[in-house]
C-alpha positions in Angstrom: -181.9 69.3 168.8 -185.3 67.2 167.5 -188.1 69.6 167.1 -190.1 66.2 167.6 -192.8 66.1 171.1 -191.2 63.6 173.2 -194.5 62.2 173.5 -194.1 60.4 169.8 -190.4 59.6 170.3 -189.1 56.4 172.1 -185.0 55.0 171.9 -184.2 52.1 172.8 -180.3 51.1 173.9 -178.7 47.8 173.2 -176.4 46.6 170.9 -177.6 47.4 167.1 -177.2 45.0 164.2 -178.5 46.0 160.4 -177.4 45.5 156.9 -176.9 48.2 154.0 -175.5 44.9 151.5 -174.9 41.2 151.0 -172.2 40.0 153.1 -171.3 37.6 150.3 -170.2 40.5 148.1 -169.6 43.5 150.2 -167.2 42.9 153.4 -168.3 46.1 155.0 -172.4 45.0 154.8 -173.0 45.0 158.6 -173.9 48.0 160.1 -172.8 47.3 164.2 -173.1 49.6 166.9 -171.9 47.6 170.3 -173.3 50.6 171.9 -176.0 51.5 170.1 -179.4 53.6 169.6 -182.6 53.1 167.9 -184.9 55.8 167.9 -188.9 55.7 166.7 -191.2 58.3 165.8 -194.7 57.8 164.6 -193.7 53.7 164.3 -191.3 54.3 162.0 -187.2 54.5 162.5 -185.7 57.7 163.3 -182.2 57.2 163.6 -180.0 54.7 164.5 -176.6 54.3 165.7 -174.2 54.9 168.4 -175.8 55.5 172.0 -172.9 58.8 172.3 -173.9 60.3 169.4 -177.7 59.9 169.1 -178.5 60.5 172.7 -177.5 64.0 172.7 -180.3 64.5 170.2 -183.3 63.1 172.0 -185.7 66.0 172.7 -186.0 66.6 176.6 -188.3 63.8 178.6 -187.7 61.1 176.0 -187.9 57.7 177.1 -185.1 55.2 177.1 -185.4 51.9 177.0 -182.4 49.8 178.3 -182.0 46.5 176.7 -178.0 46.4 177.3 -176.4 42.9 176.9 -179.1 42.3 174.1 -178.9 42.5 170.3 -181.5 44.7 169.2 -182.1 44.1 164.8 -184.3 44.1 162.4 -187.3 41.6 162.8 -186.9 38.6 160.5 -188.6 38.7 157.5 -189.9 34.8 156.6 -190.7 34.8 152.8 -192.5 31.2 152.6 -195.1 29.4 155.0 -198.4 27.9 155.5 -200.8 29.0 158.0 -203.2 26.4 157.4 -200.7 23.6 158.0 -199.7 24.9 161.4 -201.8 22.0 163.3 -200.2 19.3 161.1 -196.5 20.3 161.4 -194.5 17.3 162.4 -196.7 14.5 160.6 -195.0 11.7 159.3 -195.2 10.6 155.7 -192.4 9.6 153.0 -192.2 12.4 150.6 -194.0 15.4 149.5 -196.7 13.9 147.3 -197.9 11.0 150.1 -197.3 14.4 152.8 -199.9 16.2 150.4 -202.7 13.9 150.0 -202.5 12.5 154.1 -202.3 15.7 155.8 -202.1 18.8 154.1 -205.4 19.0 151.9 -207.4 17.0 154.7 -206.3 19.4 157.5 -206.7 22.7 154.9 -210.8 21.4 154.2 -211.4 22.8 157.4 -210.7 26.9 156.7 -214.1 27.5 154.7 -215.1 27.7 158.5 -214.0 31.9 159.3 -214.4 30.5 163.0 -211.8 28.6 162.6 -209.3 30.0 160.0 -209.4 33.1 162.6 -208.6 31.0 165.7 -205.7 29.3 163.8 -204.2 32.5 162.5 -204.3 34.1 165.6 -202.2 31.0 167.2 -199.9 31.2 164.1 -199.6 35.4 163.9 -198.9 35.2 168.0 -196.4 32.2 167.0 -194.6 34.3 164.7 -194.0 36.9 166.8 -192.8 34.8 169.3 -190.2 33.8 167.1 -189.3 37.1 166.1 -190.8 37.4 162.6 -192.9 40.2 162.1 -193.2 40.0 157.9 -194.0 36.9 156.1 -195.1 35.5 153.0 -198.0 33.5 153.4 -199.9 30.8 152.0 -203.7 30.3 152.7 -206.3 28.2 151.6 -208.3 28.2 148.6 -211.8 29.2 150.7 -211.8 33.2 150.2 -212.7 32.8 153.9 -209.0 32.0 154.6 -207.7 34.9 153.4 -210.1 37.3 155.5 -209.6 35.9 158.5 -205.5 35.7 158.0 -205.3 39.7 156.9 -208.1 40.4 160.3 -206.1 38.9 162.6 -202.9 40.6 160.8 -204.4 44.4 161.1 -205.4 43.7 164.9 -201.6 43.0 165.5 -201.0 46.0 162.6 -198.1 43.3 160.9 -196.7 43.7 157.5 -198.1 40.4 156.0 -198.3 39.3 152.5 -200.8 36.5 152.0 -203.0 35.2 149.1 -206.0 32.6 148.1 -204.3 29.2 146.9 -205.7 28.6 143.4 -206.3 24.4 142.2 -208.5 23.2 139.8 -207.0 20.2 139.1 -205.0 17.3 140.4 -206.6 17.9 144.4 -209.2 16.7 146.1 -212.9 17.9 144.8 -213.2 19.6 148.2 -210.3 21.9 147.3 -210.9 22.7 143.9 -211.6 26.3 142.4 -212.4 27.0 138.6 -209.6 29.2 136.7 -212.8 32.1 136.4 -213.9 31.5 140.2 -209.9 31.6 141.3 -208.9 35.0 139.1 -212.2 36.2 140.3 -211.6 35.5 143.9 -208.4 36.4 143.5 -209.2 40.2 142.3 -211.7 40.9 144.8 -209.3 40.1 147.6 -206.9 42.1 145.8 -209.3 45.1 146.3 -210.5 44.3 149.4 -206.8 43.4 151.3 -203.9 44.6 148.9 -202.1 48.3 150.4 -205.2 48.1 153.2 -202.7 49.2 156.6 -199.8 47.2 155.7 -201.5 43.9 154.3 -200.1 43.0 150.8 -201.2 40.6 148.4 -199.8 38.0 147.0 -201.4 35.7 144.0 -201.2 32.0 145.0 -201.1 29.3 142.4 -200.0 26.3 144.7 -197.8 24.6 142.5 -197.7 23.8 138.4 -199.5 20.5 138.9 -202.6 21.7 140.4 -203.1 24.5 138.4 -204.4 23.9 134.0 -203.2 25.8 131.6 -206.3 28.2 131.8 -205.9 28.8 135.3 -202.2 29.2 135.1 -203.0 31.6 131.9 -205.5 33.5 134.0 -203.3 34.2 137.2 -200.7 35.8 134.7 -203.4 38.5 133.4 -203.7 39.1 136.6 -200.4 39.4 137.9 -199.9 41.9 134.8 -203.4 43.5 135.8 -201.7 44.1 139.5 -197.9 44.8 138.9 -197.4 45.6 142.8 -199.0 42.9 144.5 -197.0 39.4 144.9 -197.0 36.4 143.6 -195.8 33.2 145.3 -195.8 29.3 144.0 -193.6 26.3 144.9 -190.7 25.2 141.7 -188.6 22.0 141.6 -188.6 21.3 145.0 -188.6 17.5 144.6 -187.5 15.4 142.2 -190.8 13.0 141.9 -192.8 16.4 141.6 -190.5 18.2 138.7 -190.7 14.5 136.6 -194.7 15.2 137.2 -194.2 18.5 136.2 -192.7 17.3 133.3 -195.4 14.9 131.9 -198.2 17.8 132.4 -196.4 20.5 130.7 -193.9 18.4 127.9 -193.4 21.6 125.5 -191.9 23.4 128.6 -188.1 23.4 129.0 -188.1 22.8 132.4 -190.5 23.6 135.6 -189.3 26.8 136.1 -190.3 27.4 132.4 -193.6 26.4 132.8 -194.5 29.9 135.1 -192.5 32.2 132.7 -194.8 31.2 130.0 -197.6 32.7 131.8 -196.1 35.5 132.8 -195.3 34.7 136.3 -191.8 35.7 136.4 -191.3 39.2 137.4 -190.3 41.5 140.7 -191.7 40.2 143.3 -191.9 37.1 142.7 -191.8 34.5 145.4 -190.7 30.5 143.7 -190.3 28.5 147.3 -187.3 26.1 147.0 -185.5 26.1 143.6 -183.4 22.6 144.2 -183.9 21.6 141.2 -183.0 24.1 139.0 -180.4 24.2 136.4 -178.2 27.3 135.5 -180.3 28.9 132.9 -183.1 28.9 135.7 -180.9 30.7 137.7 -180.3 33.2 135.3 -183.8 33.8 134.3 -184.8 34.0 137.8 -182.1 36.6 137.9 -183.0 38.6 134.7 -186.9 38.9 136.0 -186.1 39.7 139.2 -188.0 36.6 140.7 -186.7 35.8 143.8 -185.9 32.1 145.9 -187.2 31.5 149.0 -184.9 28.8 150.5 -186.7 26.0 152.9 -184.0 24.0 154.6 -186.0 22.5 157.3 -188.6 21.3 155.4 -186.3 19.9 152.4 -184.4 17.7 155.0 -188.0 17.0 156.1 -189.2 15.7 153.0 -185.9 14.7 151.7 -186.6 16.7 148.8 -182.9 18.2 148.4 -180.6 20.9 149.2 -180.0 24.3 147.7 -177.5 25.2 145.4 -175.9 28.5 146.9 -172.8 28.9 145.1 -175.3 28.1 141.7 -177.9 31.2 142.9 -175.0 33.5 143.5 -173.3 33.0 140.4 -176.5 34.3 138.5 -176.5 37.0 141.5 -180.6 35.6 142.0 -182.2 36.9 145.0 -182.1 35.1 148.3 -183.9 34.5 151.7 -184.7 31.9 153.9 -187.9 30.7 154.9 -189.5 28.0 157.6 -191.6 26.7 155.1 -194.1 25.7 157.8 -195.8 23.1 158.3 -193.6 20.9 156.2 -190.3 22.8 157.7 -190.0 21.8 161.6 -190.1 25.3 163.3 -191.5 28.8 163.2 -187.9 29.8 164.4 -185.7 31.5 161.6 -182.7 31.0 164.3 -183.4 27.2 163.8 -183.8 27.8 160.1 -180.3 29.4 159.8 -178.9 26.5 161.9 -180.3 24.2 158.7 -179.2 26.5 155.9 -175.8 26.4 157.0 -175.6 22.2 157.0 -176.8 22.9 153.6 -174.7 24.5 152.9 -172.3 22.5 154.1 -173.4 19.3 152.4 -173.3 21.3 149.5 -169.7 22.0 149.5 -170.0 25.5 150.4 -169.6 27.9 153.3 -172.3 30.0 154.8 -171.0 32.6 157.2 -173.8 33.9 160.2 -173.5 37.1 158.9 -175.0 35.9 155.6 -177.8 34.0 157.3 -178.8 36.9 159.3 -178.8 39.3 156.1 -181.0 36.6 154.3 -183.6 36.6 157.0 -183.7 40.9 157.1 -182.6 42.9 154.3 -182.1 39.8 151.9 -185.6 39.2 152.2 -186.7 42.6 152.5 -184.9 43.1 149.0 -186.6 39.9 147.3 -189.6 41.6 148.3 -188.7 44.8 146.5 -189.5 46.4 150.5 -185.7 47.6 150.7 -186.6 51.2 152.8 -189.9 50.2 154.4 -188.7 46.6 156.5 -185.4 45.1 156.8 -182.9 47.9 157.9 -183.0 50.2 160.6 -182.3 53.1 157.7 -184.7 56.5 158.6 -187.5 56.0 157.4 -188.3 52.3 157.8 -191.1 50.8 159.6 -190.1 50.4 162.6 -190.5 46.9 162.9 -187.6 44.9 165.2 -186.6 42.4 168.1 -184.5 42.0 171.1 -182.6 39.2 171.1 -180.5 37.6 173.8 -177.3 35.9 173.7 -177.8 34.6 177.3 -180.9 33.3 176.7 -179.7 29.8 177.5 -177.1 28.6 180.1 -175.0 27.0 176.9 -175.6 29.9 174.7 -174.7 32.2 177.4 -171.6 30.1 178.2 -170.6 30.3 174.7 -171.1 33.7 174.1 -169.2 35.0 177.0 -166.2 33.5 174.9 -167.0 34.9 171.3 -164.0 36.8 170.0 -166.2 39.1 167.4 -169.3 39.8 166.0 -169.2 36.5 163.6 -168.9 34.5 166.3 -171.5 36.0 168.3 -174.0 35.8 165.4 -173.1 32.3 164.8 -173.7 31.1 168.2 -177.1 32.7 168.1 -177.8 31.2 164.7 -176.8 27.5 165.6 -177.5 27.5 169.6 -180.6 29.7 169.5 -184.6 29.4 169.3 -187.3 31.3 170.2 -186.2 31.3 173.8 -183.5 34.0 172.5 -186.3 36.6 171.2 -186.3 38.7 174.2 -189.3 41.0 172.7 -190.3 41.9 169.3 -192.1 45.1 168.1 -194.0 45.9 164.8 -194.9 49.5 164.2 -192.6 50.8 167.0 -195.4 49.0 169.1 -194.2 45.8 171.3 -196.5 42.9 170.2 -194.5 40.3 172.1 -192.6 39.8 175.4 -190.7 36.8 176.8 -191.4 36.6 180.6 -187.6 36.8 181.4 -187.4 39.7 179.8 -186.1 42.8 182.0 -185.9 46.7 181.1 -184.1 49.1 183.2 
């Protein structure tokens, strides 16, 4: 029997989904208790597993939480997005580059303002949650002012959140534009301010190749080296216009990818957002560093920028997760995100089971990170970080899932049916932080 005061213990029953492996090279990766429990202690997972066996081990006076007939996992883990962009998703434009100059860097001129950077991060944090994402990798602005506001509103919901200063000092409006010394300075002083403060982390930003010179790009890999444990995140060959750019700036490079390994921005934990372009020896670099791909599906068939090579990334054994890619992707919903990777996969030539999808938004992504043991997985130990999800959420999905055969089917449905209408609750910290109306406990 726990020795634990029930006071600092809560279970919750429902059916439990987790990963301990790929699915795309371990059969056995899912972890699936159709009557399961999770308990938390102190925010962080005690056990999980099935209702039976665990119960018997609550201390006397514990509470139960009944979600029955709801999936209760990990929370989804989105590993590339834009905060800024959130009041510009959906606006029209014919690629990336004409997207860039019409919306994005007009609409991100406005976050030197900590008024209003707060207010939007709030909206997009509360978003988030709504969605059932409680751990993202997130893009700011270059004001320094961005970045505060992001990691305050962050701590007040006490989210695991990486986040970083964009750095540009070229090729971007005048408005936007930092120095390489003022961007590595800026950049190390948020580091000490934010980085392992609660549970932000931070992550060094160099938009993309084209905006950065060579002295800023130079710079932001000292610093990556200075600061082996915090992030680093950029955007590689996600367009075919932009990697021919690419090209022209940096001719001695041997391809885009090329161009951050150079400067030392290939290592572990290391975030490159969509890697369509790529060729095989990319792959493998990206595999030998362990840098990681954050795949966008809604955004690239928003931009028509591409689609992702699967079978290409898993033949080097390179690092996956998906990602929304806001406000260029379509939806803060990593359900709807899954429903994309999968046509990609598709169009591709490739399969993409729903087991796969789901590992890619949890453990996948927690192991990118290099966070395998602290989010992802319900193993002891974790932060206890995870929604409620329900498969009758809608009258069609609840239709269709009264007729799944197994788990795969199940999970599929939810992947290709479901939205944020399906997230039921979601809690960060063992703490709920968001609650659909509908939602009933026993």
């Amino acid at each position: 029997m726990s020795t634990v005061p029930p006071t600092t213990v809560q279970a919750y029953r429902a059916s439990l989904l987790h990963f301990h492996a790929d699915p795309a090279f371990n059969p056995d990766a899912c972890l699936w208790h159709e009557d399961g429990l999770l308990i938390v202690a102190d925010g962080k997972v005690s056990a999980a597993g099935d209702y039976a066996q665990l119960f018997p081990t609550l201390p006397a006076g514990a509470l139960v939480i009944d979600y029955r007939g709801k999936v209760i996992m990990p929370g989804f883990i989105d590993t590339h997005l834009h905060f800024p962009q959130t009041d510009m998703i959906a606006s029209p434009a014919p690629g990336l580059l004409p997207w860039l100059e019409t919306y994005t860097f007009p609409t991100e001129r406005q976050f030197g303002d900590p008024a209003h950077a707060r207010e939007v991060a709030d909206f997009f944090l509360d978003e988030l949650l709504r969605c059932g994402t409680t751990t993202a990798m997130v893009y700011c602005t270059v004001h320094r002012e961005s970045v505060d506001a992001f990691f305050e509103a962050s701590a007040a919901r006490n989210l695991r959140m990486a986040a970083g200063k964009v750095l540009m000092d070229r090729n971007c409006p005048e408005f936007l534009r930092d120095t390489a010394e003022s961007g590595a300075r800026d950049s190390e002083d948020l580091i000490k301010k934010w980085h392992n403060k609660g549970r932000a982390m931070y992550a060094i930003t160099p938009r993309f190749a084209p905006t950065s010179t060579e002295a800023q790009l130079r710079m932001t890999g000292e610093l990556a080296a200075a600061y082996p444990d915090t992030f680093i995140q950029t955007h590689v060959s996600e367009n075919a216009d932009e990697c021919s750019w690419v090209k022209s700036l940096f001719p001695d490079a041997r391809s885009y990818l090329d161009v951050y390994d150079h400067y030392g921005l290939m290592r572990e934990r290391a975030m490159f957002g969509h890697c369509i372009w790529l060729d095989d020896r990319d792959f493998e670099r990206m595999a030998e560093t362990g840098s990681a791909a954050a795949i966008c599906p809604t955004s690239n068939f928003f931009l028509g920028s591409g689609l992702f090579d699967f079978e290409k990334a898993d033949a080097a054994r390179v690092s996956l997760s998906l990602a929304t890619d806001v406000g260029a992707g379509t939806s803060f919903s990593m359900l709807q995100t899954m429903n994309e990777a999968y046509k990609v996969a598709r169009l591709k030539g490739s399969y993409l089971p729903a087991a796969r999808m789901f590992y890619l938004a949890t453990l996948g992504a927690a192991r990118s990170m290099q966070l395998e043991g602290t989010i992802g997985s319900f193993v002891a130990g974790a932060e206890a970080d995870f929604i409620v999800l329900d498969p009758k959420a809608t009258p069609l999905l609840a239709r269709r899932t009264e007729r799944c055969n197994n788990l795969e089917e199940l999970l599929f449905a939810l992947a290709l049916l479901g939205d944020d209408r399906c997230v039921g609750a979601t809690y960060a910290a063992g703490r709920k932080v968001h609650e659909r109306a509908s939602t009933t406990q026993a």
